[in-house]
PAFIFI-681163 format. One record per atom (N, C-alpha, C, CB): residue number from 1; residue in three letters; atom name; x, y, z. Coordinates in steps of 0.001 Angstrom, whole numbers, plus 500000, padded with zeros to 6 digits. Glycine has a CB too. Layout:
! PAFIFI-681163
n / res / atom / c1 / c2 / c3
NUM / ala / CA / X / Y / Z
...
//
This chain:
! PAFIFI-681163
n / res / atom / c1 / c2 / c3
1 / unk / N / 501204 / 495784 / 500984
1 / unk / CA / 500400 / 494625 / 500675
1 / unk / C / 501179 / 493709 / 499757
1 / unk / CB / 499066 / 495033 / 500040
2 / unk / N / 500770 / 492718 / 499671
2 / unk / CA / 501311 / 491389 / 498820
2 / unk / C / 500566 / 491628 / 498444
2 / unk / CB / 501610 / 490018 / 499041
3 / unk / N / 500424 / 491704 / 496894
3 / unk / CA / 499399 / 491489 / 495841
3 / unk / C / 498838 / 490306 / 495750
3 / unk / CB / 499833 / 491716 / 494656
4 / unk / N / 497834 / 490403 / 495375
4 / unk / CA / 497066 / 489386 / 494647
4 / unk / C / 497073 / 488767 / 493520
4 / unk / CB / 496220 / 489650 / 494562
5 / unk / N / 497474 / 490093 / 492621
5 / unk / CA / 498382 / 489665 / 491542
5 / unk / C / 499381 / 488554 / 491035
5 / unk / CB / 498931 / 490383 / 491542
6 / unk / N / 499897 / 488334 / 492257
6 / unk / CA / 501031 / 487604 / 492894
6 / unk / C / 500594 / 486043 / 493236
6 / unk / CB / 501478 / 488421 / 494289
7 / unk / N / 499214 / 486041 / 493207
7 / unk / CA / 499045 / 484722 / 493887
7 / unk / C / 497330 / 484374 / 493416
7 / unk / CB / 499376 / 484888 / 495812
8 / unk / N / 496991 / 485223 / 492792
8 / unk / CA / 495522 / 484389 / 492257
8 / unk / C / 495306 / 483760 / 491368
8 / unk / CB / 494568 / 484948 / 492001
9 / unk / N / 494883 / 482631 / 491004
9 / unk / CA / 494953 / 481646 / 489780
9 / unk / C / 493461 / 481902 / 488866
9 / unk / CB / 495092 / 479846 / 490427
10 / unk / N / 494340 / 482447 / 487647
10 / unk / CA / 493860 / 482950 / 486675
10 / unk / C / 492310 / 482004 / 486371
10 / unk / CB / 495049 / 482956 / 485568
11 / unk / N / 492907 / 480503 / 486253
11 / unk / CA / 491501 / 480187 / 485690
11 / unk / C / 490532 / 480400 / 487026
11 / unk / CB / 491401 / 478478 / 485001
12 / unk / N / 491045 / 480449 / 487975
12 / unk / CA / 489559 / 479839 / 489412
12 / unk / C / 489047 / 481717 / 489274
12 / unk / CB / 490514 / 479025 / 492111
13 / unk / N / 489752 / 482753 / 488608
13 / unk / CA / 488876 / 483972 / 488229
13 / unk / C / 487819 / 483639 / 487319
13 / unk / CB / 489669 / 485076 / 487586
14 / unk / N / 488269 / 483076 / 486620
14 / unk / CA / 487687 / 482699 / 484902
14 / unk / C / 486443 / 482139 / 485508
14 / unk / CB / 488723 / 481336 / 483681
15 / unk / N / 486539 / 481093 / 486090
15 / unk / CA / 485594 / 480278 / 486676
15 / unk / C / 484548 / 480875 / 487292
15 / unk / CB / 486118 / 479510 / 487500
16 / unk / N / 485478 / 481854 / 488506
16 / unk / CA / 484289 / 482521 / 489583
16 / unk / C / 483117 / 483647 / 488768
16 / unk / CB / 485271 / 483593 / 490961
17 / unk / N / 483725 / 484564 / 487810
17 / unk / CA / 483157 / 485167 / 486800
17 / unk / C / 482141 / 484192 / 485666
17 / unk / CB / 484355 / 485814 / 486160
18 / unk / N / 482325 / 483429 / 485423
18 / unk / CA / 481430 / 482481 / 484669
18 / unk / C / 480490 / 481839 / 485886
18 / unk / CB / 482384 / 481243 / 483765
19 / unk / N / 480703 / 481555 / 486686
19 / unk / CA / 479452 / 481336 / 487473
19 / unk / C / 478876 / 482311 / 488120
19 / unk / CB / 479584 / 480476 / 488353
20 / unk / N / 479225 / 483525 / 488083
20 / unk / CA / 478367 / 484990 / 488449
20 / unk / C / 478139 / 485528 / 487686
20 / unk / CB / 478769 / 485961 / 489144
21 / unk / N / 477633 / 484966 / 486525
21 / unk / CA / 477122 / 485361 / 485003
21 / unk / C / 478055 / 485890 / 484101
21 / unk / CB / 476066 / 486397 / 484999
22 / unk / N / 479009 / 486624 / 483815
22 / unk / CA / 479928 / 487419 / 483238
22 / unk / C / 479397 / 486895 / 481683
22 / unk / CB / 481634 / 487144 / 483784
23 / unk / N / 479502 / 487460 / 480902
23 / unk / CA / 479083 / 487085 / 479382
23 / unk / C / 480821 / 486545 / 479404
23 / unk / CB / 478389 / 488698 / 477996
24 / unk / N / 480707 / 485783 / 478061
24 / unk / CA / 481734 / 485150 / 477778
24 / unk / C / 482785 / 486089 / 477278
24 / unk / CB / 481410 / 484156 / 476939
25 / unk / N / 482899 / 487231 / 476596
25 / unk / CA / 483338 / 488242 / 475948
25 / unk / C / 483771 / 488891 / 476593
25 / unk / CB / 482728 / 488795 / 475321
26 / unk / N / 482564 / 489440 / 477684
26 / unk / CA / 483654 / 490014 / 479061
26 / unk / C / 484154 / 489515 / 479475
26 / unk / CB / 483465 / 490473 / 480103
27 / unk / N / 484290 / 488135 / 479917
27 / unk / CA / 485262 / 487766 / 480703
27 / unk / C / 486648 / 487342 / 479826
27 / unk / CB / 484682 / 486654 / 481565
28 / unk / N / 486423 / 486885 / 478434
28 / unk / CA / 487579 / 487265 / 477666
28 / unk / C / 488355 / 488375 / 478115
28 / unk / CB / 487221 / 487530 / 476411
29 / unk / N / 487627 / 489645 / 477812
29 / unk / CA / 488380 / 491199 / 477956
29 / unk / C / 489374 / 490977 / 479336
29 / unk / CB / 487000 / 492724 / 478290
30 / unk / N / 488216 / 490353 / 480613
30 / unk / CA / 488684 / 490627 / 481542
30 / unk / C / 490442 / 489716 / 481659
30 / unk / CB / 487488 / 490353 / 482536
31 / unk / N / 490122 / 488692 / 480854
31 / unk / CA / 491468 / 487466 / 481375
31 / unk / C / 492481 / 488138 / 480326
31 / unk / CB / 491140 / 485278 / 480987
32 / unk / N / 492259 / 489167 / 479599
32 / unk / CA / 493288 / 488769 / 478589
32 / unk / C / 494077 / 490725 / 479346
32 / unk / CB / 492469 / 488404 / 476251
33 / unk / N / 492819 / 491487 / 479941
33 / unk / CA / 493830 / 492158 / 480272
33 / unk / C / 494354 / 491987 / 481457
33 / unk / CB / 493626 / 493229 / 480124
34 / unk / N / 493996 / 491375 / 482514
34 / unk / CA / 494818 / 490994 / 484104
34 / unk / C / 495897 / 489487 / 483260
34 / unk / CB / 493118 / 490188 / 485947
35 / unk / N / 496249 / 489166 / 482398
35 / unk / CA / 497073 / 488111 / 482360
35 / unk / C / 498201 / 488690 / 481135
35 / unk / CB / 496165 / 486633 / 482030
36 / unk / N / 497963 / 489829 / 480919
36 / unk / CA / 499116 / 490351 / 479692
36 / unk / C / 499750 / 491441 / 480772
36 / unk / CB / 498319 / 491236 / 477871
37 / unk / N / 501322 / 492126 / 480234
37 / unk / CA / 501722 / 492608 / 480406
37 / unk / C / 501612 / 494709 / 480745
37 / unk / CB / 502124 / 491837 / 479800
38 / unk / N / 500536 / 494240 / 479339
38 / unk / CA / 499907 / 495770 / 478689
38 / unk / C / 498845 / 495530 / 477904
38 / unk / CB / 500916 / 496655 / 477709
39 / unk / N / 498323 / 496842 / 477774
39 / unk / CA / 497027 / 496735 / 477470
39 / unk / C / 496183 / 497892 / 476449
39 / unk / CB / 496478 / 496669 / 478776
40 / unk / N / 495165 / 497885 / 476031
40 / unk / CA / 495465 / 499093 / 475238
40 / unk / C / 493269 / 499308 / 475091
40 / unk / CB / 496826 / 498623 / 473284
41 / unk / N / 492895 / 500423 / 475152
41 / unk / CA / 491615 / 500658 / 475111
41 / unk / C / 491080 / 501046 / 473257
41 / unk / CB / 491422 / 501951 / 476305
42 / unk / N / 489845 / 500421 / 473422
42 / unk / CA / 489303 / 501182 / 472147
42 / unk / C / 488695 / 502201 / 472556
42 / unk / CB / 488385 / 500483 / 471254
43 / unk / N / 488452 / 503684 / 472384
43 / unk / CA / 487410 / 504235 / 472423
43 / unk / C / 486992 / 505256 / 471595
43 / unk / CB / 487334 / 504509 / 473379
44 / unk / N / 485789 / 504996 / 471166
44 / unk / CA / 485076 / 505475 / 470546
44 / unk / C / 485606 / 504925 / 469137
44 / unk / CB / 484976 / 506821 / 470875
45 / unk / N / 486193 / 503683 / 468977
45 / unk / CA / 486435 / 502987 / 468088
45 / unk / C / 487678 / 503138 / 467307
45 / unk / CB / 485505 / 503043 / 467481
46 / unk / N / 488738 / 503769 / 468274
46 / unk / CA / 489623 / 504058 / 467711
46 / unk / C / 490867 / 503622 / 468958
46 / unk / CB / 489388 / 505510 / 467150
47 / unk / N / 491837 / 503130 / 468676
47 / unk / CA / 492692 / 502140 / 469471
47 / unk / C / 493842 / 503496 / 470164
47 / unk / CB / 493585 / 500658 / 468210
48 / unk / N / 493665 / 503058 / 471965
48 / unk / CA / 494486 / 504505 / 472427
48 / unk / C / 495634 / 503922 / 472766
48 / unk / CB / 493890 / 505495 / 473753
49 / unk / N / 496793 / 504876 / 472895
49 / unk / CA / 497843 / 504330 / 473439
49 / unk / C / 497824 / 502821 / 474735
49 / unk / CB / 498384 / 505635 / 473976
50 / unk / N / 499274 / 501953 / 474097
50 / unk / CA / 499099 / 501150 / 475568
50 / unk / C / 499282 / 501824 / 476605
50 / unk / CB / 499964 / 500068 / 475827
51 / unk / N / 498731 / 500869 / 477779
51 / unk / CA / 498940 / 501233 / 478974
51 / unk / C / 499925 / 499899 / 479580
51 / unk / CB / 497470 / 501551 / 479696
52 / unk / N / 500734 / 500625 / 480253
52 / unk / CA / 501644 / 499320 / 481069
52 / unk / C / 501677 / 499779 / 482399
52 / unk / CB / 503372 / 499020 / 480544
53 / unk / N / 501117 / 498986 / 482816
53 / unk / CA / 500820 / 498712 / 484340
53 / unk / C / 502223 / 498703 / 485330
53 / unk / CB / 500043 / 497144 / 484443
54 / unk / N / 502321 / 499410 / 486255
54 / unk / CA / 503788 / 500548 / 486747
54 / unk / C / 503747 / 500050 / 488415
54 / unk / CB / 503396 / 502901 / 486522
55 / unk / N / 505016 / 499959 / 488947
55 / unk / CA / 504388 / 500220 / 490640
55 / unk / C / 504565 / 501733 / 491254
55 / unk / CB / 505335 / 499152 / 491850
56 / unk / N / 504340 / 501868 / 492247
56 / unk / CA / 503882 / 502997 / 492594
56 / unk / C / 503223 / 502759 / 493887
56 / unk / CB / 503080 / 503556 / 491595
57 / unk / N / 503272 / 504263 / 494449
57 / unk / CA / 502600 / 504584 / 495709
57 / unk / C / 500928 / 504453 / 495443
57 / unk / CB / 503076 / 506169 / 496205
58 / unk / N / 500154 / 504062 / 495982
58 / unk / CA / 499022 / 503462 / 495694
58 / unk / C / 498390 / 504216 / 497260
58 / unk / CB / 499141 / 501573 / 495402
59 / unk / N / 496758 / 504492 / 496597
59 / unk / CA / 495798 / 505422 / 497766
59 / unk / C / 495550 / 504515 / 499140
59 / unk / CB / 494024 / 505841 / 497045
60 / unk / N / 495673 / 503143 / 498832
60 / unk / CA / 495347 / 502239 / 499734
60 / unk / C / 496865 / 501428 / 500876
60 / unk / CB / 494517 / 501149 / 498675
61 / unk / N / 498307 / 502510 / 500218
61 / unk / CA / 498950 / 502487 / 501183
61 / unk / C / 498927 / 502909 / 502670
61 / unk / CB / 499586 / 502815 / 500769
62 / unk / N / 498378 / 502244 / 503519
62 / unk / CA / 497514 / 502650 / 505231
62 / unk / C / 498777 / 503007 / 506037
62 / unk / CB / 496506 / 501021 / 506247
63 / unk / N / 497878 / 503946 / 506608
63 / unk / CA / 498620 / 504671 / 507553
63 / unk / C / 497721 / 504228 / 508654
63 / unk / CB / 498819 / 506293 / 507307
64 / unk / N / 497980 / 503226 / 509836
64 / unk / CA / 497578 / 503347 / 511097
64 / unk / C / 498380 / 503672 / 512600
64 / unk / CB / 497049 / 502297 / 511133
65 / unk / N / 497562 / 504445 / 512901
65 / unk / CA / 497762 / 504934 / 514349
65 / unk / C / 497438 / 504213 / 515709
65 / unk / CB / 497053 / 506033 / 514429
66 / unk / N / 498084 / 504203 / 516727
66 / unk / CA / 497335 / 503267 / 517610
66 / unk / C / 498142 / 503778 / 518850
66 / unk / CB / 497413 / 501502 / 517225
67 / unk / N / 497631 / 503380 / 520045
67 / unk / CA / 498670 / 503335 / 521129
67 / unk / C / 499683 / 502762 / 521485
67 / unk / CB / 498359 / 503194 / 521873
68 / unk / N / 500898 / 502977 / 522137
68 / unk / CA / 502223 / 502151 / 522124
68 / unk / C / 502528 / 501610 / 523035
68 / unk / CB / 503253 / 502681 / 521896
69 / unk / N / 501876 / 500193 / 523325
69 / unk / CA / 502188 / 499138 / 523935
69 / unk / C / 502336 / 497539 / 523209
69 / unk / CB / 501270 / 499218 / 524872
70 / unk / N / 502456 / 496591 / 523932
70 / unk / CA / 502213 / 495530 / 523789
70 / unk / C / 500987 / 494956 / 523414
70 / unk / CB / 502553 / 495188 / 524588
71 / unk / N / 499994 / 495445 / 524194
71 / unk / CA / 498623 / 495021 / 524095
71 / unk / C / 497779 / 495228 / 523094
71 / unk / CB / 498042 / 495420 / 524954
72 / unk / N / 498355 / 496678 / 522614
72 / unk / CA / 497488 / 497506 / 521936
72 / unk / C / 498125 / 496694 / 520078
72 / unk / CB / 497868 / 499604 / 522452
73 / unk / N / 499596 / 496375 / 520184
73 / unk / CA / 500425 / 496286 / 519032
73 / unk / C / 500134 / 494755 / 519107
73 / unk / CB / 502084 / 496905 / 519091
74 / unk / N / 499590 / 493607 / 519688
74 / unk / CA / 498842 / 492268 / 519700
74 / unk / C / 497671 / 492479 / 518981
74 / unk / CB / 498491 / 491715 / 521101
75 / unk / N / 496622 / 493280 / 519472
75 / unk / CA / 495505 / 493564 / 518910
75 / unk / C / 495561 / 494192 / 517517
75 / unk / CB / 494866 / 494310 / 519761
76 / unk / N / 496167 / 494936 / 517073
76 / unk / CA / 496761 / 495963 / 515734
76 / unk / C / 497106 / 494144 / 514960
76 / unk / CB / 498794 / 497532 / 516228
77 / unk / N / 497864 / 493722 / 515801
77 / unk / CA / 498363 / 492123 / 514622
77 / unk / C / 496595 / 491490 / 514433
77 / unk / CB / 499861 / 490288 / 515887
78 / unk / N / 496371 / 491402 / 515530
78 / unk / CA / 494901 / 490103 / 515512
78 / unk / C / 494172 / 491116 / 514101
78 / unk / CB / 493382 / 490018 / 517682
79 / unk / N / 493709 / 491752 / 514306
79 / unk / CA / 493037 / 492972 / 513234
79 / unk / C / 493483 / 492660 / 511728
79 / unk / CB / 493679 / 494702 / 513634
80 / unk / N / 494636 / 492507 / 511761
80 / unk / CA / 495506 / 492840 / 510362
80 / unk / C / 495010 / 491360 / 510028
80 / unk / CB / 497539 / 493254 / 510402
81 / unk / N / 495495 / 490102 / 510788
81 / unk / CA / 495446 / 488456 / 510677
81 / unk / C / 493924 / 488110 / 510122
81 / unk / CB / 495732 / 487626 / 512364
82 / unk / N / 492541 / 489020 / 510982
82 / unk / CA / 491447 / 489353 / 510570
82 / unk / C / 491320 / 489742 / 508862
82 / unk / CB / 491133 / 490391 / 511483
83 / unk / N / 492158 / 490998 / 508922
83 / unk / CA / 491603 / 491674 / 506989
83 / unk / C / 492445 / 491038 / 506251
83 / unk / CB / 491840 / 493587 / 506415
84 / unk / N / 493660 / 489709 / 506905
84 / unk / CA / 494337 / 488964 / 505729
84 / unk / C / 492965 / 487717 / 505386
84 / unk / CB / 496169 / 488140 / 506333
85 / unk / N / 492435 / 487063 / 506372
85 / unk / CA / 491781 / 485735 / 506162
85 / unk / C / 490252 / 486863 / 505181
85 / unk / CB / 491337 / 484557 / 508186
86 / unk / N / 489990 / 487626 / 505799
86 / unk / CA / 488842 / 487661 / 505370
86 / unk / C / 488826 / 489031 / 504096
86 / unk / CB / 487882 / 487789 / 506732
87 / unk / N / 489914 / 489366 / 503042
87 / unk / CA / 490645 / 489792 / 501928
87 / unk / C / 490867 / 489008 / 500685
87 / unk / CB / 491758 / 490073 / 502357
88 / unk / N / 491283 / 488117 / 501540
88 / unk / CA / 492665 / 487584 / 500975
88 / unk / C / 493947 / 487545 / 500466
88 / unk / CB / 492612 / 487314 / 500562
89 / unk / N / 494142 / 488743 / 501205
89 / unk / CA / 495534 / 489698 / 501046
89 / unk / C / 496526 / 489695 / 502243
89 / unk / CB / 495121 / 491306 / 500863
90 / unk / N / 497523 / 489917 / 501812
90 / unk / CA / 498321 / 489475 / 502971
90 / unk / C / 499057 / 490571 / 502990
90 / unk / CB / 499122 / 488142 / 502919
91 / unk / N / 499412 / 490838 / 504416
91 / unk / CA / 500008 / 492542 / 504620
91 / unk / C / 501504 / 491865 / 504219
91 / unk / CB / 499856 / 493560 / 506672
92 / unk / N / 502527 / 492669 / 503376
92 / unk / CA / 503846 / 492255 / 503047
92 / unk / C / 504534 / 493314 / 504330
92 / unk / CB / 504331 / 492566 / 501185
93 / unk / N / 504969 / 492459 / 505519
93 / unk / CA / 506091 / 493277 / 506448
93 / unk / C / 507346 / 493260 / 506177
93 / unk / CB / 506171 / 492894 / 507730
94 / unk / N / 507561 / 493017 / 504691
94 / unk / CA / 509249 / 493995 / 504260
94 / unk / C / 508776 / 494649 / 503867
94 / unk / CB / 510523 / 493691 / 503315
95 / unk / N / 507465 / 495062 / 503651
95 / unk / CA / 507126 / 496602 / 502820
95 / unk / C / 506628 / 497413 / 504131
95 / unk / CB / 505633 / 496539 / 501352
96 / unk / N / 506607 / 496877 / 505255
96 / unk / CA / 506040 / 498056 / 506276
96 / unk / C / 506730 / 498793 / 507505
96 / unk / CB / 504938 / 497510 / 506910
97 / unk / N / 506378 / 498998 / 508048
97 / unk / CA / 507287 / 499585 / 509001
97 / unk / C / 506473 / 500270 / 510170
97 / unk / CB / 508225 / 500618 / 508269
98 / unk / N / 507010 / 500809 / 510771
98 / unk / CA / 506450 / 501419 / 512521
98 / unk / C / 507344 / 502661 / 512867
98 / unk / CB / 506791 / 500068 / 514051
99 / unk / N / 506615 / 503443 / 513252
99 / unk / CA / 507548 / 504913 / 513773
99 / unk / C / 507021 / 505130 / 514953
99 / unk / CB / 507419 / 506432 / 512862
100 / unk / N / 507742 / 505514 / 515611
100 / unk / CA / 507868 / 506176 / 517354
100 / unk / C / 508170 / 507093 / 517460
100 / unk / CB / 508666 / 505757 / 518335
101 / unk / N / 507533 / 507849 / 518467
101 / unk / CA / 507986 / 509093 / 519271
101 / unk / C / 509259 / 508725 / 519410
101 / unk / CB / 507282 / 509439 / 520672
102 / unk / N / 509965 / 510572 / 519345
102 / unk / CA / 511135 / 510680 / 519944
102 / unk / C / 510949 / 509758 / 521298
102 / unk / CB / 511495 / 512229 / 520168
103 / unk / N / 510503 / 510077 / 521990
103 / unk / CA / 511130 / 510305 / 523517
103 / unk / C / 510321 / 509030 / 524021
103 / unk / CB / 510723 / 512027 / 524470
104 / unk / N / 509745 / 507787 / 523075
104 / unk / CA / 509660 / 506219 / 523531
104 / unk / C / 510763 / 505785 / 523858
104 / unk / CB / 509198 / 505254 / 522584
105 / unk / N / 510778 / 505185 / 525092
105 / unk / CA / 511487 / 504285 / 525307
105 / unk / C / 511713 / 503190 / 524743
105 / unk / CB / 511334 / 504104 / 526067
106 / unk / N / 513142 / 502796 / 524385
106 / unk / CA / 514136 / 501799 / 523549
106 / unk / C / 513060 / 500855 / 523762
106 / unk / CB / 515865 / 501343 / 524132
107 / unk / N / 513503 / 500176 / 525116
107 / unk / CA / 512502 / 498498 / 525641
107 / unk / C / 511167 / 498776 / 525168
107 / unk / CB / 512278 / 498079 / 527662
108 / unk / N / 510434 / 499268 / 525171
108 / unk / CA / 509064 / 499878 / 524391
108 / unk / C / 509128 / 499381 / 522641
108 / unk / CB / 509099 / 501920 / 524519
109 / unk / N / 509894 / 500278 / 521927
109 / unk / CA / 509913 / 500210 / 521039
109 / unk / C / 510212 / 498749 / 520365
109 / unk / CB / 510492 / 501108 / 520903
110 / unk / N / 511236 / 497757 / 521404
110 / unk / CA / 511341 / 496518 / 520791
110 / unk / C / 510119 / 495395 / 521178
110 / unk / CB / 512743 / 496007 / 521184
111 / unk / N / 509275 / 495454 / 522283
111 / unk / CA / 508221 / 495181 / 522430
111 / unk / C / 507308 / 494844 / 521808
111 / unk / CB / 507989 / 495670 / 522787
112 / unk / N / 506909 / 495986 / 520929
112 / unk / CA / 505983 / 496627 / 520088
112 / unk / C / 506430 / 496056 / 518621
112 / unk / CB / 506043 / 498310 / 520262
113 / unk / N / 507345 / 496079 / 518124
113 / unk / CA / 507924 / 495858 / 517077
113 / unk / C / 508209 / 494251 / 516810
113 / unk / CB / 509044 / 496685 / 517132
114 / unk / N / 508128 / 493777 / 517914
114 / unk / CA / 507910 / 491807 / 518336
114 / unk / C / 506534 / 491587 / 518366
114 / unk / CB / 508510 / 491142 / 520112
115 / unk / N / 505678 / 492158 / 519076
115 / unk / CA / 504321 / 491666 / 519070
115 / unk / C / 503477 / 492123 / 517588
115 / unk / CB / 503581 / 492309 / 520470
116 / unk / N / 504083 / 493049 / 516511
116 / unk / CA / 503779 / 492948 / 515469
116 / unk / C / 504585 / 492070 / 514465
116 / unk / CB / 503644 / 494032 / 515217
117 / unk / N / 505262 / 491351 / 514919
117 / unk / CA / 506332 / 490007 / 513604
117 / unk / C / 507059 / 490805 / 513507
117 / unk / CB / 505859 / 489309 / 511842
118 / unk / N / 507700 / 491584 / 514295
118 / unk / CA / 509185 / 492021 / 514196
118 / unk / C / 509399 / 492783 / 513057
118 / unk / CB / 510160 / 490884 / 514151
119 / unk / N / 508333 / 493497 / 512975
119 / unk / CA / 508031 / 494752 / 511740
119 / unk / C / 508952 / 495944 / 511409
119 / unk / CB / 506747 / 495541 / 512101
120 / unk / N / 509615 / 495990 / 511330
120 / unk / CA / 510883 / 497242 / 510684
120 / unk / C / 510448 / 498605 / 511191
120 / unk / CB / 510957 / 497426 / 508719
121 / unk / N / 511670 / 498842 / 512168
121 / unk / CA / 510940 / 500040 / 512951
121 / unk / C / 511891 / 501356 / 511978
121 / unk / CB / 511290 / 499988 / 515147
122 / unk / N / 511148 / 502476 / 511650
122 / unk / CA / 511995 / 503397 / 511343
122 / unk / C / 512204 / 504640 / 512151
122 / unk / CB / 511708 / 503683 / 510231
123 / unk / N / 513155 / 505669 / 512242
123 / unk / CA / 513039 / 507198 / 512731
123 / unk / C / 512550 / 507920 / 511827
123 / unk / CB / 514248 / 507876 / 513112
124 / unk / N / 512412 / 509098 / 511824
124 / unk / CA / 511993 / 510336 / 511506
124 / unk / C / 511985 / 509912 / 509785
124 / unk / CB / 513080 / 511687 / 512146
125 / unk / N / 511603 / 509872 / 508835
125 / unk / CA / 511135 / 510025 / 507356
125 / unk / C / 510266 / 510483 / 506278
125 / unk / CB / 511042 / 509411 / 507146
126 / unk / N / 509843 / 510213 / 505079
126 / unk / CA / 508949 / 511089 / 504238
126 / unk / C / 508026 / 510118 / 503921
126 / unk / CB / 509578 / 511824 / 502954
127 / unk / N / 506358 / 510478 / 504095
127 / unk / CA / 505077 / 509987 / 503283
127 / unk / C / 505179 / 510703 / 502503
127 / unk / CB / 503731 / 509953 / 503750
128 / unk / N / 504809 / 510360 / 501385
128 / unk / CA / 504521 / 510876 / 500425
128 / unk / C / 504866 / 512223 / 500402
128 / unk / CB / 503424 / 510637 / 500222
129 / unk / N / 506433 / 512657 / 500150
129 / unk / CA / 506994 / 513322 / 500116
129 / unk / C / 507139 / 514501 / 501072
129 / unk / CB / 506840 / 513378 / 499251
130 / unk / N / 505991 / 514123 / 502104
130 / unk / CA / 506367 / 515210 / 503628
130 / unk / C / 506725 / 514443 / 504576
130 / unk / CB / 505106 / 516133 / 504374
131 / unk / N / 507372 / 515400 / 505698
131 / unk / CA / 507930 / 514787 / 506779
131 / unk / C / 506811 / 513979 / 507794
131 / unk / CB / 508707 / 515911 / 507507
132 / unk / N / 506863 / 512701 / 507861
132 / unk / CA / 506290 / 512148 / 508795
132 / unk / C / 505629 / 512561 / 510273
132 / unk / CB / 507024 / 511477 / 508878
133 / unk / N / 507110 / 513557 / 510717
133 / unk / CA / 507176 / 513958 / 512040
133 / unk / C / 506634 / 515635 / 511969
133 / unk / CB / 508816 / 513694 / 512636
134 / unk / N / 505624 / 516239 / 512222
134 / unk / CA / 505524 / 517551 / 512098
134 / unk / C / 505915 / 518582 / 513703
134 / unk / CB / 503955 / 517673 / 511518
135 / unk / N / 506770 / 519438 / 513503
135 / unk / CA / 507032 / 519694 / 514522
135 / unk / C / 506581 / 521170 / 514876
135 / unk / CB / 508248 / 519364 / 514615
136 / unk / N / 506565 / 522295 / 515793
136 / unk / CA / 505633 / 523090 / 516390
136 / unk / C / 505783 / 523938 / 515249
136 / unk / CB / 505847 / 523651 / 517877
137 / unk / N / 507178 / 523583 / 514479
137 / unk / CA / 507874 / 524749 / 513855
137 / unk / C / 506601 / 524366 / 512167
137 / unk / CB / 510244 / 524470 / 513704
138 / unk / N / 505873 / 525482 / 512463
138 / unk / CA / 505282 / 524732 / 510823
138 / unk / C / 506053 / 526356 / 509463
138 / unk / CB / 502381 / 524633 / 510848
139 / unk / N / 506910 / 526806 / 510014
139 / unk / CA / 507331 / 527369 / 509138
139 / unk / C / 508491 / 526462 / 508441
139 / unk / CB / 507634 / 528600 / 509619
140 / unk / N / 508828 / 525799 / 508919
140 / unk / CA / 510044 / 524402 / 508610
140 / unk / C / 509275 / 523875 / 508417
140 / unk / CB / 511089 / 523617 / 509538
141 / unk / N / 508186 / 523224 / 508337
141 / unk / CA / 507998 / 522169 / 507256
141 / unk / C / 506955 / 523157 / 506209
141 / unk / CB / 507189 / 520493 / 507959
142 / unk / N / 506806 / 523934 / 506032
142 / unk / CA / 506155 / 524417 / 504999
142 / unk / C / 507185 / 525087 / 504066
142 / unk / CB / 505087 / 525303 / 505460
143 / unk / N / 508375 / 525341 / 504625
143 / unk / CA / 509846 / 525739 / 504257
143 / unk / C / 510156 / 525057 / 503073
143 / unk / CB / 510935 / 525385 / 505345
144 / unk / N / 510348 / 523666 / 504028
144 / unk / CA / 510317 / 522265 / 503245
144 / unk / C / 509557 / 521958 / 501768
144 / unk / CB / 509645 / 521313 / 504214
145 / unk / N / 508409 / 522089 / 502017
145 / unk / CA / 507617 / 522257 / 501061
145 / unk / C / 507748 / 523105 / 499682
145 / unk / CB / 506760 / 522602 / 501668
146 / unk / N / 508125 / 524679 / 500147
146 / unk / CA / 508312 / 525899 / 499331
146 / unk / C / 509486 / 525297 / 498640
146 / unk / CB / 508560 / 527401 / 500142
147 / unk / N / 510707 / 524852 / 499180
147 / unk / CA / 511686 / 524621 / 498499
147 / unk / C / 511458 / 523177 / 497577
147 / unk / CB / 512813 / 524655 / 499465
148 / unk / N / 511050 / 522043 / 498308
148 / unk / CA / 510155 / 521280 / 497026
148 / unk / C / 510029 / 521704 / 495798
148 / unk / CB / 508853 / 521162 / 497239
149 / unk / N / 509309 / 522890 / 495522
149 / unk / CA / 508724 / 523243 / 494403
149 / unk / C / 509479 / 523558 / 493819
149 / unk / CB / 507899 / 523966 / 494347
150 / unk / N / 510037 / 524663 / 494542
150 / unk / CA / 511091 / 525123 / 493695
150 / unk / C / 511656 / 524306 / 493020
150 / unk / CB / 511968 / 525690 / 494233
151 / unk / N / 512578 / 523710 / 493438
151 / unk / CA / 513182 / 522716 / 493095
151 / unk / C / 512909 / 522279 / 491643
151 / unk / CB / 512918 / 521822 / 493997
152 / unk / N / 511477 / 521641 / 492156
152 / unk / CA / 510748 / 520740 / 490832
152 / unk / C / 510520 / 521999 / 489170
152 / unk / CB / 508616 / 520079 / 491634
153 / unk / N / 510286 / 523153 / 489843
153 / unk / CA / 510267 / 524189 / 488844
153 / unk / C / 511536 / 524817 / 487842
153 / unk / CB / 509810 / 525188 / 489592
154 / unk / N / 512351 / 524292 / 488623
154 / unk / CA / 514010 / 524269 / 487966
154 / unk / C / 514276 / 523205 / 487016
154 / unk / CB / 515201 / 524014 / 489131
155 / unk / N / 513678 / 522071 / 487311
155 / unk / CA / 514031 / 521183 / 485945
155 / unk / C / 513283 / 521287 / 484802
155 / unk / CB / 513960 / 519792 / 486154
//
């Protein structure tokens, strides 16, 4: 996604919140923490560490599935063009990408990858730290996994 972050004008928030009642105070809180860098909570009347706002893999990074054609990868765009106008978020396609079966055909794959804006096709890689591609063998990717840990338990 392209943030919003990126492109919403601070006062027309200020504004939209003051005409949907917001007390004035909250909406202070609200402008002063979406327009600073960092931020820091009271609670229970006592001031907690800042927080600085990080990027990161985020729950609302989508994973969609669909069939692999032309028709199907037109409609997948119209959809997306849909939750940009009516969001107001705009899908960022240097941040996305498309994976295929082994055994798609090349002409297929460039097809598909045009009727979505020429979206960055990748092979075989890691979501969120597992293999994308799971194969019959689930002792190899659970392999995968075991040694993960390990790993992480060594440092």
């Amino acid at each position: 996604m392209s943030k919003a972050y990126d492109r919403v004008e601070w006062r027309f928030l200020e504004v939209v919140m003051r005409k949907m009642g917001f007390n004035d105070k909250w909406r202070s809180w609200i402008m002063e923490c979406i327009s600073t860098a960092s931020y820091s909570f009271l609670v229970n009347g006592e001031v907690k560490k800042y927080v600085v706002p990080q990027r990161g893999i985020r729950q609302d990074d989508s994973l969609i599935f669909c069939k692999t054609d032309s028709q199907n990868a037109a409609e997948l765009k119209r959809l997306l063009n849909v939750y940009e106008r009516g969001t107001c978020q705009l899908i960022n396609l240097e941040k996305s990408s498309v994976i295929f079966s082994n055994n798609m055909q090349q002409q297929r794959k460039v097809e598909v990858s045009q009727a979505l804006g020429n979206i960055h096709v990748v092979s075989q890689g890691k979501y969120l730290g597992l293999p994308m591609v799971v194969t019959r063998s689930k002792q190899q990717l659970f392999g995968y996994i075991k040694s993960s840990i390990q790993q992480r338990l060594k440092k």
